[in-house]
N, C-alpha and C positions, 0 to 999 in steps of 0.2 A: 525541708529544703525546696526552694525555690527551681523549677523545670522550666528550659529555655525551649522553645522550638525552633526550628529552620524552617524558613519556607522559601524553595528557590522557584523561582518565577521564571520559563524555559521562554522564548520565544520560536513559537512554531510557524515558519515562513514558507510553509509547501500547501499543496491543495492535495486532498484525497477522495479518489475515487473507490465506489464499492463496485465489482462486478460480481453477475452472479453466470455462470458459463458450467457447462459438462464438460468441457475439454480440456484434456491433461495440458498441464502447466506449460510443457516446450510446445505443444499447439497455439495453444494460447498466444503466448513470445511472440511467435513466427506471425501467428494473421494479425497481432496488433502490430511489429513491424512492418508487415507487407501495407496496414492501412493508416499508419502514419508516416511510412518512410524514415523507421530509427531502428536501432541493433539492441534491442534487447538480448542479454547472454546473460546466462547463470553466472552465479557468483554464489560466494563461500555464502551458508544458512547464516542468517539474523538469527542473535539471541535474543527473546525477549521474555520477559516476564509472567506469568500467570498471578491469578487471584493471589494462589497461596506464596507469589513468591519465589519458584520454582523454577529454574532455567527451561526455556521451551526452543528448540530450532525451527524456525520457517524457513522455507525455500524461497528463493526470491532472486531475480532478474536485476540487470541494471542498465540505462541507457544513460551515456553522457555525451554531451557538449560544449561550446562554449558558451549557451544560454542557457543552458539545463541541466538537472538530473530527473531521471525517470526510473522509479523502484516500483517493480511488479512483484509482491507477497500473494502468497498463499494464506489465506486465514488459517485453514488448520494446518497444526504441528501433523508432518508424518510418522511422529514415535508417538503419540498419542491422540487419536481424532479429537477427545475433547476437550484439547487446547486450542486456544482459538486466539489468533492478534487481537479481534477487536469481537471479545463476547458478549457485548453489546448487540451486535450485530451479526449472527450469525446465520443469516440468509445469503449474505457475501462469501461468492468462492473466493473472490481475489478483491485485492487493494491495491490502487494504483495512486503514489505519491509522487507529485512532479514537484519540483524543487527549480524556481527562476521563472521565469519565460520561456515554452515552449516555440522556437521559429518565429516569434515574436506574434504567435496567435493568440488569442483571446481563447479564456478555458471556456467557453460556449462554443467555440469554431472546433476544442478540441474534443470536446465532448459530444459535438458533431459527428464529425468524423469516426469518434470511436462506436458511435449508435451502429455503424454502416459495418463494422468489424463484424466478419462472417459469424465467429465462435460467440461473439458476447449476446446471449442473452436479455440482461438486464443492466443498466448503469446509472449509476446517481452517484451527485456529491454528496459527500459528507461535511456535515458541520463539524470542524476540530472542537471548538467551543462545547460541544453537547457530549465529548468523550473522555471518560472516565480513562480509557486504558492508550489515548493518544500517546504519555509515556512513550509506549514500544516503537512507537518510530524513529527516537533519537537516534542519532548515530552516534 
């Protein structure tokens, strides 16, 4: 017998950020609030997927408008550190996916601004294209 596959083709319309920061998650929130001027607040954990398939909760922030959303994740799950959103990448404390037009800045003015954020460390885009586990960001 003949086996049919599916292959659904997702359109991913957001940009992501990898941070890499020591500072607990509502730290974080606040000084990247305080230096972009948006309300990041917690919201209920992101389920997302591991390797095996496995339900994983992330913690994770949300900032909206009416040009944006902005989700601050955690890479690792806090019921098991070795869950990771993007284990690909696990030099990343945190990911930050914007969704629209921020203020109608350019993600280099906004990626600017976030260099100047007291807590972040380190920040770089991510190419969606080169990830495997991009998946976990759908909503």
């Amino acid at each position: 017998m003949k086996k049919t596959k599916l292959i659904v083709d997702f359109e991913y319309d957001f940009e992501l950020l990898g941070i890499t920061s020591s500072a607990k998650f509502h730290k974080l929130c606040w000084s990247i609030n305080q230096g972009l001027h948006t309300h990041l607040k917690k919201i209920e954990d992101h389920v997302a997927h591991d390797k095996t398939g496995r339900d994983m909760l992330i913690m994770n922030a949300k900032h909206e408008d009416e040009s944006c959303e902005i989700y601050l994740y955690k890479n690792k799950s806090p019921d098991n550190e070795s869950q990771l959103i993007l284990p690909e990448l696990p030099h990343f404390d945190y990911v930050l996916k914007i969704i629209g037009r921020f203020q109608t800045f350019a993600s280099e003015e906004v990626l600017k601004q976030l260099r100047e954020v007291k807590y972040i460390e380190y920040i770089a885009e991510i190419s969606i294209d080169k990830l495997k586990s991009k998946d976990n960001f759908l909503h």
